[in-house]
N, C-alpha and C positions, 0 to 999 in steps of 0.2 A: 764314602768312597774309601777302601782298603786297599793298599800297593801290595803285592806280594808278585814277586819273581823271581821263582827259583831254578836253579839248573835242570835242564831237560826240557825246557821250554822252547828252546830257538831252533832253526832251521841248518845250522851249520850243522858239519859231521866232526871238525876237530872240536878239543873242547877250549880252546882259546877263540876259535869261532863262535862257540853257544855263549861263550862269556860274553864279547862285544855284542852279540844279537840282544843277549840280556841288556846288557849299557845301554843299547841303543833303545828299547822298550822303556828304559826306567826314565830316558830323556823323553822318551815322546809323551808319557806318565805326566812328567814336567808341564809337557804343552798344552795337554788336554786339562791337565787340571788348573793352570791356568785360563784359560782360554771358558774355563768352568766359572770362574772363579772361585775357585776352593782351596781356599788357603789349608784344612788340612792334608788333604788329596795331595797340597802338592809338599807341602813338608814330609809327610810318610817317607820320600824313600832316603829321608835325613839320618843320620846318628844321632842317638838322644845325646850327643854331646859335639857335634855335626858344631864347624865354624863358618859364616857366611857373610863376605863382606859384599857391600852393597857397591854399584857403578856411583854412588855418592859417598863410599866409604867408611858407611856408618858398619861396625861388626857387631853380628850378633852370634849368641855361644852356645844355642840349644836349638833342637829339634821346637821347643815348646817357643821358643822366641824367635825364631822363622815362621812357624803357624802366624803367630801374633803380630809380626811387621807384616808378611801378606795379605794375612785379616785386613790390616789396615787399609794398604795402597789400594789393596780389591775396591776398598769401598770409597776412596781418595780421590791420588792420581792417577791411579791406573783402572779409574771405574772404565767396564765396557773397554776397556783394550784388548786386544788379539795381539799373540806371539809366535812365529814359528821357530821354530829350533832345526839347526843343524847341525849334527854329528859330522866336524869335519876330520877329527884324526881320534883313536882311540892307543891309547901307548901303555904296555903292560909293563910296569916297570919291575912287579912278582906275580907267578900266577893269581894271588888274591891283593894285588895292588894296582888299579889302575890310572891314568890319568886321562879326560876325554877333554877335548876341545871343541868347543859348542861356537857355534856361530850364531844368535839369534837377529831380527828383525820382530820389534814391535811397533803396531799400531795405535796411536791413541786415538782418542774417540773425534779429537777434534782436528782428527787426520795428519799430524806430524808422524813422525818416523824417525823412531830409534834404533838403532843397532848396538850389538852389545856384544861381547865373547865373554862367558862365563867359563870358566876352565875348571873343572871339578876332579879331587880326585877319591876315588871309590877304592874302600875294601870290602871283601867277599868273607863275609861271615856268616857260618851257617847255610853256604851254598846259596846267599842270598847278598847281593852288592847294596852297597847303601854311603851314601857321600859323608865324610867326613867333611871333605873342607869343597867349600865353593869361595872363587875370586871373582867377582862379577866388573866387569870394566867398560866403560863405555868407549864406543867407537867413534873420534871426533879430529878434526882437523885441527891441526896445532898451532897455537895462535901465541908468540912471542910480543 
C-alpha cells in the first residue's frame, strides 16, 4: 500500500478547500489502512521524523517507529479491531500548516469500545501533506 496525495486531487474549487479535501483523504488513508491492518499503509502519510504520542502516552520519534508500534498492536491488542475516524475541524494556522481534529471510535474484537481524539498537525511539502506530530488521547470519564 503507497499513500500519495497530491494537490489537484480534491473536489473543492478554492485551494484551502483542495488542501482540507487532501487532510480529509489522508485521514480516511488512516482508517482504511487501519481497519487493513497495515501498519506501513498507515505510517506512510508520517514525517520520517513525524512525533506520535500514544492514548497511553508512550512517544515515538519516527515514521519507522510508528510502522513498528502498529506492526505490533495490529498483531496484539488491537488484533481484528475496526476504527472510524472523524474529521471534526480542520484549522490552517499557514497555508502549508495545519491542525486537524479527529474524532475516532474503535472497536475491539471483544466488543469494547474506545474513543479517542487524535489531534495532528500536518505540513505541506512538496504539495503533499504529511503529519509531523500526532497527540492521541483517550476519551474517558474522570475519576478523582
Amino acid at each position: 500500500m503507497a499513500y500519495v496525495m497530491k494537490a489537484g486531487g480534491g473536489a473543492s474549487a478554492s485551494p484551502a478547500g483542495v488542501d482540507e479535501d487532501l487532510i480529509r483523504d489522508l485521514v480516511r488513508w488512516l482508517e482504511i489502512s487501519w481497519n487493513s491492518s497495515a501498519s506501513a499503509g498507515f505510517a506512510a502519510p508520517f514525517s520520517d521524523d513525524a512525533d506520535f504520542v500514544t492514548i497511553f502516552g508512550a512517544h515515538y520519534t519516527s515514521r519507522s517507529s510508528v510502522e513498528a508500534n502498529h506492526r505490533h498492536i495490529f498483531d496484539t491488542i488491537y488484533k481484528e479491531s475496526r476504527i472510524a475516524y472523524n474529521v471534526e475541524k480542520i484549522r490552517f494556522v499557514r497555508p502549508d500548516v495545519a491542525i486537524a481534529f479527529v474524532r475516532v471510535r474503535l472497536q475491539m474484537r471483544n466488543g469494547k469500545m474506545l474513543e479517542a481524539r487524535p489531534n495532528m498537525v500536518l505540513v505541506k511539502d512538496n504539495e503533499r501533506w504529511q503529519i509531523v506530530c500526532l497527540q492521541n488521547t483517550l476519551i474517558g470519564e474522570m475519576t478523582l
